[in-house]
C-alpha positions as CSV (number, residue, x, y, z in Angstrom):
1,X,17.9,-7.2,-4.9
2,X,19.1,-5.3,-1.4
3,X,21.3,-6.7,0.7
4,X,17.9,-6.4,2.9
5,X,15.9,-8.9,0.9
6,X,12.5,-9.4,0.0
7,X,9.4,-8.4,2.3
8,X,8.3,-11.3,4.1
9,X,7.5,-12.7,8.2
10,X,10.9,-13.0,8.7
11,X,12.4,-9.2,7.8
12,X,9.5,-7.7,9.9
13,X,11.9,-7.4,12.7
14,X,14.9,-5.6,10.8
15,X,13.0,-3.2,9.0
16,X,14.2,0.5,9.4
17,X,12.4,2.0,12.6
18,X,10.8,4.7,10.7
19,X,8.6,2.0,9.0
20,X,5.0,1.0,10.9
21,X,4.4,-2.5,11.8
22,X,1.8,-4.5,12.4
23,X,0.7,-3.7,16.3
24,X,-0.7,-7.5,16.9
25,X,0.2,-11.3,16.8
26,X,-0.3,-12.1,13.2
27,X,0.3,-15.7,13.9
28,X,-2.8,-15.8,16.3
29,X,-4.9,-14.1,13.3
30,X,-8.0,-16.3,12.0
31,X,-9.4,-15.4,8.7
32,X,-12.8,-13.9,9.0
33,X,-13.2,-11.9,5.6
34,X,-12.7,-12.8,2.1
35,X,-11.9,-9.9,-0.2
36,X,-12.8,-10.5,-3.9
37,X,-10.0,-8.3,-6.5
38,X,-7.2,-7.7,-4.5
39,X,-5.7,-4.5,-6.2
40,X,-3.9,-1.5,-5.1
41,X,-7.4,0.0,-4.1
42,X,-8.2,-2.7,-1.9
43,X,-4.3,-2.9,-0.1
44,X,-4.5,0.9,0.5
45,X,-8.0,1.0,2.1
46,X,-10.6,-2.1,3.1
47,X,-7.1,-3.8,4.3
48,X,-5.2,-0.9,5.8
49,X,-9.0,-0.2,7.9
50,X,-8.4,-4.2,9.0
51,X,-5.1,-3.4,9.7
52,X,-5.7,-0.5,12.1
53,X,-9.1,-2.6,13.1
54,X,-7.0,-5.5,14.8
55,X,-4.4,-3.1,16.2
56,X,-7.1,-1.4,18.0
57,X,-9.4,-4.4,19.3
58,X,-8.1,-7.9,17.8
59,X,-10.5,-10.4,16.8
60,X,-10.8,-12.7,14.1
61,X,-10.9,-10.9,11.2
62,X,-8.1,-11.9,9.0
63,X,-8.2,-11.6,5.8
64,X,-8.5,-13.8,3.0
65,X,-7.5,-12.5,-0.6
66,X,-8.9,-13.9,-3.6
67,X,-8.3,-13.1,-7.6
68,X,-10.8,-14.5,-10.1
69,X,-8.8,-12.5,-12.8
70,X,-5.4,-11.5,-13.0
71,X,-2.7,-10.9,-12.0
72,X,-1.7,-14.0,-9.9
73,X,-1.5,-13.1,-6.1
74,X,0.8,-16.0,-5.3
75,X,3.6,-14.4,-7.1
76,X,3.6,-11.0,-5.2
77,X,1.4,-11.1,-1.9
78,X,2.1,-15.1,-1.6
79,X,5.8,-15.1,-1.9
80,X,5.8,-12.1,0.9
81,X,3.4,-13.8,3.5
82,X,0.5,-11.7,2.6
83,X,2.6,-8.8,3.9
84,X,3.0,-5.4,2.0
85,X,4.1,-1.8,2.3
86,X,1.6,0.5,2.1
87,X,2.9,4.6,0.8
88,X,1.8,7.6,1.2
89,X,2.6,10.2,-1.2
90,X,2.0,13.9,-0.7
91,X,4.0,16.1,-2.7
92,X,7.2,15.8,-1.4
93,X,6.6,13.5,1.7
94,X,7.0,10.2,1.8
95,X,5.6,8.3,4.7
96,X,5.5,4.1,4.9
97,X,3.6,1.6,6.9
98,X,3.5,-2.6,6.4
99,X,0.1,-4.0,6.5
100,X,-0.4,-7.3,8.3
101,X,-4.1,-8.0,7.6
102,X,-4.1,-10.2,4.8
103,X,-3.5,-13.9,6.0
104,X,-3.7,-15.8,2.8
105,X,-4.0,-15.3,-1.1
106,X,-6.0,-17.6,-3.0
107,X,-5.3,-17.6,-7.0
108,X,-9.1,-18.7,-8.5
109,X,-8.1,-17.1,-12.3
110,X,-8.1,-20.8,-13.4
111,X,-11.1,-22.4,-11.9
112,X,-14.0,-21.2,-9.8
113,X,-12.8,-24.3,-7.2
114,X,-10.5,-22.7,-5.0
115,X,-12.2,-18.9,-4.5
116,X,-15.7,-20.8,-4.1
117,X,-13.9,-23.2,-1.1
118,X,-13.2,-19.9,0.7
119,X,-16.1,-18.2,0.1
120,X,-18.5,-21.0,1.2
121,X,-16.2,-21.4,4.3
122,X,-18.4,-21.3,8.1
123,X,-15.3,-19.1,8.9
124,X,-16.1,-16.2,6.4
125,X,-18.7,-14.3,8.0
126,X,-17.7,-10.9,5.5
127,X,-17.0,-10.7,1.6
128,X,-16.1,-7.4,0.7
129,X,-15.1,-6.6,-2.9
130,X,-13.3,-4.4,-6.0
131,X,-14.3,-5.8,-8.8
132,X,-14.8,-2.8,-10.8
133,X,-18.2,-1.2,-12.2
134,X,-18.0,-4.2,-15.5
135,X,-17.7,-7.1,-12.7
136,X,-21.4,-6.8,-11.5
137,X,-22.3,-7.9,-15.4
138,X,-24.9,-5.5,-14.9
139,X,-26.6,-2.9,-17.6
140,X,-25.5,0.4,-16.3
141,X,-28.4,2.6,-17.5
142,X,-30.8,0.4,-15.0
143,X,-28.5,-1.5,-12.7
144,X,-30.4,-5.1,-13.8
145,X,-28.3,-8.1,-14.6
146,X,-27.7,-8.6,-18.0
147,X,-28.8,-11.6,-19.0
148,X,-27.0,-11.5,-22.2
149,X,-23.9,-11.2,-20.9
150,X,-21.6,-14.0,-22.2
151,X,-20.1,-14.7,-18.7
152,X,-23.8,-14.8,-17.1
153,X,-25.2,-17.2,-20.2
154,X,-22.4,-19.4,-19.4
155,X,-22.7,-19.4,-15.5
156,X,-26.1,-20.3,-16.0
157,X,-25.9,-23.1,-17.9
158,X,-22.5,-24.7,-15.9
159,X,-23.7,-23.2,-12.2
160,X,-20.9,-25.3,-10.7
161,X,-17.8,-23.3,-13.0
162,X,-18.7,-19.9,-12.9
163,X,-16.8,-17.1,-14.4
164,X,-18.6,-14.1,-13.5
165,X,-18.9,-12.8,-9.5
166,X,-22.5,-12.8,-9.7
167,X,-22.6,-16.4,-10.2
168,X,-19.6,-17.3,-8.2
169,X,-21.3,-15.3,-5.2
170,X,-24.9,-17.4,-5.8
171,X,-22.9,-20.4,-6.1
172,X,-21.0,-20.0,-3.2
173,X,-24.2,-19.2,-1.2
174,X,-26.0,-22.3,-2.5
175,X,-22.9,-24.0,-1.1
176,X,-23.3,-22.7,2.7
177,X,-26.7,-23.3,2.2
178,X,-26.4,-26.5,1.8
179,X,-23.4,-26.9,4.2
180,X,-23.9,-24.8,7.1
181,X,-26.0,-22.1,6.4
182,X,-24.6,-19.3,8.6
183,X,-25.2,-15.7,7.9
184,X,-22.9,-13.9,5.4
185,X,-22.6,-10.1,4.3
186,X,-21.5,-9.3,1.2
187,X,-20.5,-5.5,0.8
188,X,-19.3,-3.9,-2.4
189,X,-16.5,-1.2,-2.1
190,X,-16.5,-0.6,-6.1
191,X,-17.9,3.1,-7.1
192,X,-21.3,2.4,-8.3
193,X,-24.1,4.1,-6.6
194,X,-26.3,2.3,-4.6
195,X,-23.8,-0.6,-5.1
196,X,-25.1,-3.1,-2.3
197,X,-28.5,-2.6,-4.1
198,X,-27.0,-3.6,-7.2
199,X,-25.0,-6.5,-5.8
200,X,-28.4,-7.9,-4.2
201,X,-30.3,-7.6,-7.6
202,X,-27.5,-9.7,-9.8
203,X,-27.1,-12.2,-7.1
204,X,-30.8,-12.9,-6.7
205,X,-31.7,-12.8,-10.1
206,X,-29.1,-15.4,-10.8
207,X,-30.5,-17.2,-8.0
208,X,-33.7,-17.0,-8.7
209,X,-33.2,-18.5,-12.3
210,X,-31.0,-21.0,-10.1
211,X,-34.1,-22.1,-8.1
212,X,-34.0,-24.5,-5.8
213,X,-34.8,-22.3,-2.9
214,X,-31.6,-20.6,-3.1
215,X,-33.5,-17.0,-3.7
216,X,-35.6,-17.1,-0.3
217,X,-32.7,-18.3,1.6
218,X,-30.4,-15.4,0.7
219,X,-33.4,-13.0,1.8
220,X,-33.0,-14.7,5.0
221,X,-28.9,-15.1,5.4
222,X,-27.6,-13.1,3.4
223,X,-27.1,-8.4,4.1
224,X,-26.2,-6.4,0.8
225,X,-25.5,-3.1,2.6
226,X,-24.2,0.4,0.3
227,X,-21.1,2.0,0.8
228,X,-18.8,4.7,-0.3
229,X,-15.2,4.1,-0.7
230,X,-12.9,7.0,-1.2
231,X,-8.6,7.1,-1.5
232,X,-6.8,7.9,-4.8
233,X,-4.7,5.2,-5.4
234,X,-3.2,4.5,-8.7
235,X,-1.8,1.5,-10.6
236,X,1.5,0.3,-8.4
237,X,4.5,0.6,-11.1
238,X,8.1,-0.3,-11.2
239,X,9.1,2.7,-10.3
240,X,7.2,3.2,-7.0
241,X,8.8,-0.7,-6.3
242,X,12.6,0.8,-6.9
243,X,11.6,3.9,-4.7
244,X,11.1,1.9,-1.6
245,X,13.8,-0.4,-2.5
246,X,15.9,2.6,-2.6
247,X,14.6,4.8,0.5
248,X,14.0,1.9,2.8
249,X,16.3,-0.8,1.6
250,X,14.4,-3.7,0.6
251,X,12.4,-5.2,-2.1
252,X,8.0,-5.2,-2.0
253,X,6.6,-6.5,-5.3
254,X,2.7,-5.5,-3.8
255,X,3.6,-2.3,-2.6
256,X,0.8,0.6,-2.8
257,X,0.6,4.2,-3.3
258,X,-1.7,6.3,-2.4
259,X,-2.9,9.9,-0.8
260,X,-3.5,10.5,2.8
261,X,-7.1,11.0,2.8
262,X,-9.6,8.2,2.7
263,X,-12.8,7.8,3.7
264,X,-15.1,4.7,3.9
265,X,-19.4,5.5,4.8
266,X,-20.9,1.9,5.8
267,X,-24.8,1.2,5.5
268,X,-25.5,-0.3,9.0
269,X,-27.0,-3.4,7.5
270,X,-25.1,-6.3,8.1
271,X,-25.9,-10.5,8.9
272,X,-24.4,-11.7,12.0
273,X,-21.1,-10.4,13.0
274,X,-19.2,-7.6,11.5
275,X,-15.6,-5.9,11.8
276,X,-16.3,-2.8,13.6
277,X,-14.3,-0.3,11.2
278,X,-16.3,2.3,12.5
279,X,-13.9,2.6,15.5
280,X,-11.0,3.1,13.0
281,X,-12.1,5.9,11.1
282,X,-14.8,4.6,9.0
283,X,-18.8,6.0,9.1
284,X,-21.8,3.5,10.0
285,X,-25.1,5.1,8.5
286,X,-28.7,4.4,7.9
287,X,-28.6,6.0,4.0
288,X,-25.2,6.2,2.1
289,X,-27.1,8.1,-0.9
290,X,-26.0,11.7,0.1
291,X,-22.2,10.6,0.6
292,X,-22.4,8.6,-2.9
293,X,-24.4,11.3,-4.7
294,X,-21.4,13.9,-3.1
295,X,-18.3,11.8,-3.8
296,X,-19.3,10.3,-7.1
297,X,-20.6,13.4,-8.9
298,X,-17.4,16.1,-7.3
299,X,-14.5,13.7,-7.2
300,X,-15.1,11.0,-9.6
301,X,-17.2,13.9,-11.8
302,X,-13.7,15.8,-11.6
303,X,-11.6,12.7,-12.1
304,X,-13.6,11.2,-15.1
305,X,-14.0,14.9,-16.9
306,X,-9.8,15.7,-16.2
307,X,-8.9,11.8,-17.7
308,X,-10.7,12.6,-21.5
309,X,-10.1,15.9,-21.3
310,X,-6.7,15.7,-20.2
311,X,-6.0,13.3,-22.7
312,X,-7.0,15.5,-25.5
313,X,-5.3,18.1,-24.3
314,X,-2.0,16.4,-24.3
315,X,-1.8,15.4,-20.3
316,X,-0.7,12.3,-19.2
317,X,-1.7,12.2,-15.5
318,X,-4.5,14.2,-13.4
319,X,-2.2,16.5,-11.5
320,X,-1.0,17.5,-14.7
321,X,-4.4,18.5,-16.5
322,X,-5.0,20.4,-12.6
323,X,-2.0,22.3,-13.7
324,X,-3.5,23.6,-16.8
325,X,-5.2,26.7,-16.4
326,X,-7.9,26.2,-18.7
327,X,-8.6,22.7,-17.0
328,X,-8.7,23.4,-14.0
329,X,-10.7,26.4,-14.3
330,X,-13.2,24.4,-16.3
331,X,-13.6,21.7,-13.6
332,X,-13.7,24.0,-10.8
333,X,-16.9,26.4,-12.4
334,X,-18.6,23.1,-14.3
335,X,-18.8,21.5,-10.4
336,X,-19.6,24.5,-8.5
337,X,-22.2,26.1,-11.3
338,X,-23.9,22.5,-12.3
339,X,-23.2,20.1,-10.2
340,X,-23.1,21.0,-6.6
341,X,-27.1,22.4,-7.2
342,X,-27.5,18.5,-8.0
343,X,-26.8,17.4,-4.4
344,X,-28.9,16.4,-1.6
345,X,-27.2,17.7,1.8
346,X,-24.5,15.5,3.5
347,X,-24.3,15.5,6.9
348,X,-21.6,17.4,8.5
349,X,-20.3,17.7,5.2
350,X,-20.1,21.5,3.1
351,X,-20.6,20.8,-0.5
352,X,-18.3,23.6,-1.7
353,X,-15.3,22.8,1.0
354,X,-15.6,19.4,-0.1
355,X,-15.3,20.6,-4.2
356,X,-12.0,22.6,-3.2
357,X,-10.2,19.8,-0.9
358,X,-11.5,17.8,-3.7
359,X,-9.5,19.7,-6.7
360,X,-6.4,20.4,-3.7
361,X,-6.4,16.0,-3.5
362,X,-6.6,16.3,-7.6
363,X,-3.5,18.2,-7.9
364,X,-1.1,16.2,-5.7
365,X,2.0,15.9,-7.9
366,X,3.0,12.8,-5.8
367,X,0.1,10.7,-7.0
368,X,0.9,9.7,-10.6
369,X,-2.7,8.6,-11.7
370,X,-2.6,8.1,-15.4
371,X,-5.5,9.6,-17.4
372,X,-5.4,6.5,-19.4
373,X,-5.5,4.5,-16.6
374,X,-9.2,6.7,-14.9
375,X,-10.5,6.9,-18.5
376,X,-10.7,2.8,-18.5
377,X,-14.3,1.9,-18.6
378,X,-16.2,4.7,-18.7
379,X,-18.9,3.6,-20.2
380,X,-19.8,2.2,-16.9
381,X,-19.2,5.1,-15.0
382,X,-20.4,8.2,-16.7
383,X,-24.4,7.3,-15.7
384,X,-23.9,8.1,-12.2
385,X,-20.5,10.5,-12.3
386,X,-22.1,13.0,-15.4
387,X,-25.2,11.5,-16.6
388,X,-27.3,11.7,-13.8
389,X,-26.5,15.3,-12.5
390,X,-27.1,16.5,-16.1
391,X,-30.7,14.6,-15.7
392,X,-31.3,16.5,-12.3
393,X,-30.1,19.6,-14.4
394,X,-32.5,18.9,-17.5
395,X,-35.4,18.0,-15.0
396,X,-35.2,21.8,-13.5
397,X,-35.3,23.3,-17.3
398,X,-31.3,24.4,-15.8
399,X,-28.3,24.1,-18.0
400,X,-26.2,21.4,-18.7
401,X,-23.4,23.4,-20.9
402,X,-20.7,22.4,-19.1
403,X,-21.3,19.1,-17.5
404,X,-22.1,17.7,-21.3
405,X,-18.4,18.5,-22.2
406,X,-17.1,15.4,-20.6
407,X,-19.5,13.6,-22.1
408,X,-18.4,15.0,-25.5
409,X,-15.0,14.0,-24.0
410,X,-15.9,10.4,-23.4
411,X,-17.1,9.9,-26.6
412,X,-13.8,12.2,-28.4
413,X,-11.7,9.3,-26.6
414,X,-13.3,6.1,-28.0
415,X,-13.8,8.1,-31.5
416,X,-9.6,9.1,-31.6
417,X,-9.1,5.0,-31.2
418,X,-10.7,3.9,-34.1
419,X,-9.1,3.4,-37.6
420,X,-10.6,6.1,-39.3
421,X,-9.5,8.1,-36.9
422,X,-6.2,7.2,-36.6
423,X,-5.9,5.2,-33.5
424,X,-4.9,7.6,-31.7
425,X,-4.3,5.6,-28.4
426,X,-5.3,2.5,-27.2
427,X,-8.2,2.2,-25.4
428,X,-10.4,-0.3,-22.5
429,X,-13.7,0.2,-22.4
430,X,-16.9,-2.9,-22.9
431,X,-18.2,-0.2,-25.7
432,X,-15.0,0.4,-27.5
433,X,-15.4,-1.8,-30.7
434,X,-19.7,-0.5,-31.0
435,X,-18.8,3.3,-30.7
436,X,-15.4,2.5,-33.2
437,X,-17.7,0.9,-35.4
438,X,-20.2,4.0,-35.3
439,X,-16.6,5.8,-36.1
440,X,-15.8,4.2,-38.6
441,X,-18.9,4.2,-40.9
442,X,-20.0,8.0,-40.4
443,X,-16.4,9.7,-39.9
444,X,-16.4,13.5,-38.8
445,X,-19.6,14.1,-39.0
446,X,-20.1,15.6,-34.8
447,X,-23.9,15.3,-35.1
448,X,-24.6,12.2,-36.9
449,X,-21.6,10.6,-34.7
450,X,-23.7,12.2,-31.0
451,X,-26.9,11.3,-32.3
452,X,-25.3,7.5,-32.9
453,X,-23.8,7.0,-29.9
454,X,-26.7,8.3,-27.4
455,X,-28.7,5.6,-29.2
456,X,-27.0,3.0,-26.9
457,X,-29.5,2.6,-24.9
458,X,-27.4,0.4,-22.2
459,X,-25.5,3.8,-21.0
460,X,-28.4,6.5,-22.2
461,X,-31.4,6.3,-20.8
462,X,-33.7,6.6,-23.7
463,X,-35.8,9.4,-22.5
464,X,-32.3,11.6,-21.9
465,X,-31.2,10.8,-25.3
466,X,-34.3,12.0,-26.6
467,X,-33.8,15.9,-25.0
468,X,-32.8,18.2,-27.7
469,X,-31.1,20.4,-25.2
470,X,-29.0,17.4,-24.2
471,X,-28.3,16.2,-27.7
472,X,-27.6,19.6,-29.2
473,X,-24.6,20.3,-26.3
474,X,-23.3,16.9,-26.8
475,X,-23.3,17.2,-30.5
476,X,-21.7,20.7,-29.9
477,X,-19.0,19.0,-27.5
478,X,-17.8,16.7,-29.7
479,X,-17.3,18.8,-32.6
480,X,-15.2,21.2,-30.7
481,X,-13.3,18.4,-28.9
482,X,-12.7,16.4,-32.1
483,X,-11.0,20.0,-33.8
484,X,-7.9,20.2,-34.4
485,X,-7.9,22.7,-30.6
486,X,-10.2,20.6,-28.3
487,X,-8.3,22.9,-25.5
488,X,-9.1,26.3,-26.7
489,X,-12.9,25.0,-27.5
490,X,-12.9,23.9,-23.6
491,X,-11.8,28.0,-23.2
492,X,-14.7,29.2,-25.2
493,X,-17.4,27.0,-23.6
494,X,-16.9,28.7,-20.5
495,X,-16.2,31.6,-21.8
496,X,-19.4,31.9,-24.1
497,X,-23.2,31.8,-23.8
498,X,-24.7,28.1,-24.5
499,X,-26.7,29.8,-26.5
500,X,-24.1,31.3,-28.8
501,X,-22.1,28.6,-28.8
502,X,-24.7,26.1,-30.4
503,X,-25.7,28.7,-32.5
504,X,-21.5,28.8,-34.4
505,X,-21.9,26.2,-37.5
506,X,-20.9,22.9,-37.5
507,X,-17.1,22.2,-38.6
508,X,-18.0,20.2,-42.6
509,X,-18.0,16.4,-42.2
């Protein structure tokens, strides 16, 4: 460790001048907002927005930090006062702020106890959240809670030791009810569209099979407003620890990394009070859709389609698959040709300048977003990143030859970590061991292996996996992306009719 020390209150005052501070009187901050899944996402956005919130017009908004899963908060954040440094990387520049907004860290991984004492607190009038697309323990093709979920069957029958957020959240608001019944909003910041929609219809459904009048009075109390959350931030690593310890002279075990951009568009539904991030930067609107439908199906379309691809071509991080030709060139015309038709207008907002500053964000070298790491999941992401523009597409009788490449890609990835396949790489994703299975017992066969997989009916929509169009492209996809030269395959497809392509036979199973 630096002669400098560790982050903490006390080396505030003798950090390097070139570092921005906190520009209010932490010590007369009063929590106001629990955050749910405190992660780099949430240090380098909802919390920097707090930060620059109280700066501008201080109030009690504090926030409170919780983790129902790990890692443990009390070893980073907790040690350092809730204090961290906050990076942003572009290209070569290097430019770093502390961030005073989180008062507290609460570790809940063990029990439900301490995060639900928080939550039901008359001080918290906001919960945000990250929990990522599998914490709503919802079924993706629909949005519904999934009652067979092992974490749901288990929070139903133990309601006071719950494990999942839907049923901490219901349990938490049966709590104020019965305590002190003020009004709360809870407002997702994970990427899943229509996300406040979705949060309202796990949280009542568990309450509803809670009973007890729980149901009626969350329609009363209780706001679930949308929003759209945008700034690349990737996975903090040891590295990006060292580099400030080396640049700035001392030691930040929570430190973040992420772009310049961000961007945060708010549903103006809300109970009771709420922090007025709109006078910070961030967007207060009647209907989020059109920003979701924009950010979800360019950026995260372009993130989710460079991660398998990029991983099958050999790439280990984003910028890296933007600096392939082939790539990049594929992204660029499978955006501006399929997917920008897709869109609803934005306002203020041009679709195409919003694809190019999109790919320019995409190809900072700075940001070292693994592939790995964006590829995690995707099961729960595809529906509304790929799945639902090649719907729109399908709907219109348009084609959909280049946005069911990624899909291919999705299902190369979780095929290549199977046995029979080799294991190619390790992989996260809540469909992993199914689709491995399907892997395992048919082999190279690109067809029967498609035609297996878009049976899932919790990620395709049976009425999509029924369209030959759909199914033949897919099947086509994966056979080219399984080949011994997924890249030059991702050449010829836009390269090459649809129509001729399909037509090529099928490599031999």
């Amino acid at each position: 460790m630096s002669a400098a020390g560790r982050l903490g209150p006390a080396l505030l005052g003798r950090l390097p001048s070139e570092i921005s501070k906190p520009a209010y009187d932490r010590a007369a901050l009063k929590p106001g907002i629990a955050h749910i899944g405190v992660g780099a996402f949430h240090r380098c956005h909802q919390a920097e927005y707090t930060d620059d919130l109280l700066a501008k017009d201080f109030d009690r908004w504090g926030l409170v930090g919780i983790n129902i899963r790990p890692p443990l908060l009390a070893e980073t954040l907790g040690r350092q006062g809730g204090l961290y440094t906050r990076l942003i990387r572009q290209n070569d520049e290097v430019e770093a702020r502390v961030v005073g907004s989180i008062v507290r860290v609460v570790d809940s991984q063990e029990s439900a106890a301490p995060a639900l004492e928080v939550l039901s607190s008359p001080e918290i009038e906001m919960v945000t959240m990250t929990v990522t697309e599998k914490g709503y323990c919802h079924i993706p093709s629909n949005g519904a809670l999934d009652l067979g979920h092992p974490d749901i069957v288990h929070d139903l029958a133990n309601p006071q030791a719950p494990r999942s957020v839907p049923g901490m959240l219901a349990r938490a608001l049966e709590l104020r009810m019965a305590s002190h019944g003020r009004l709360v909003t809870l407002l997702s910041c994970d990427n899943i569209p229509a996300n406040g929609t979705i949060l309202g219809c796990v949280v009542r459904t568990f309450a509803e099979r809670r009973g007890g009048g729980l149901a009626a009075w969350i329609d009363a109390n209780v706001a679930f407003p949308s929003a759209m959350v945008d700034r690349i931030a990737p996975a903090t690593t040891e590295a990006d620890i060292d580099t400030l310890e080396g640049r700035f002279g001392y030691r930040d075990s929570a430190v973040v990394v992420g772009e310049r951009f961000r961007q945060w568009v708010i549903e103006n539904r809300f109970a009771g009070r709420v922090p007025r991030w709109d006078l910070v930067g961030a967007t207060f609107v009647d209907d989020v859709t059109p920003f979701e439908h924009l950010k979800m199906r360019v950026l995260n379309g372009a993130q989710t389609t460079l991660s398998y691809l990029g991983v099958l071509g050999g790439f280990e991080h984003t910028s890296d698959a933007m600096d392939d030709p082939v790539l990049a060139t594929f992204v660029r015309r499978m955006l501006s040709e399929e997917t920008l038709p897709t869109l609803m207008p934005v306002p203020g907002i041009s679709p195409p300048a919003y694809l190019e500053q999109s790919l320019s964000r995409l190809a900072n070298t700075a940001i070292r977003h693994r592939n790995h790491q964006i590829a995690t999941d995707g099961s729960q992401k595809i529906v509304q990143r790929l799945l639902n523009p090649i719907r729109d597409r399908l709907a219109k009788g348009e084609s959909i030859a280049l946005l069911s490449v990624p899909i291919a890609g999705w299902m190369a990835y979780l095929v290549k970590a199977s046995a029979r396949f080799g294991r190619a790489w390790r992989v996260s994703d809540p469909f992993a061991e199914r689709i491995a299975a399907i892997a395992d017992r048919i082999g190279s066969d690109s067809k029967a292996l498609a035609d297996a997989i878009l049976a899932i009916d919790a990620i395709f929509d049976p009425s999509l996996a029924a369209s030959d169009m759909f199914r033949a492209n897919v099947a086509a996809g994966l056979d080219g992306l399984l080949s011994d030269d997924p890249m030059a395959f991702v050449r010829h497809v836009y390269a090459e009719p649809t129509d001729a392509r399909l037509k090529r036979p099928a490599r031999s199973a």
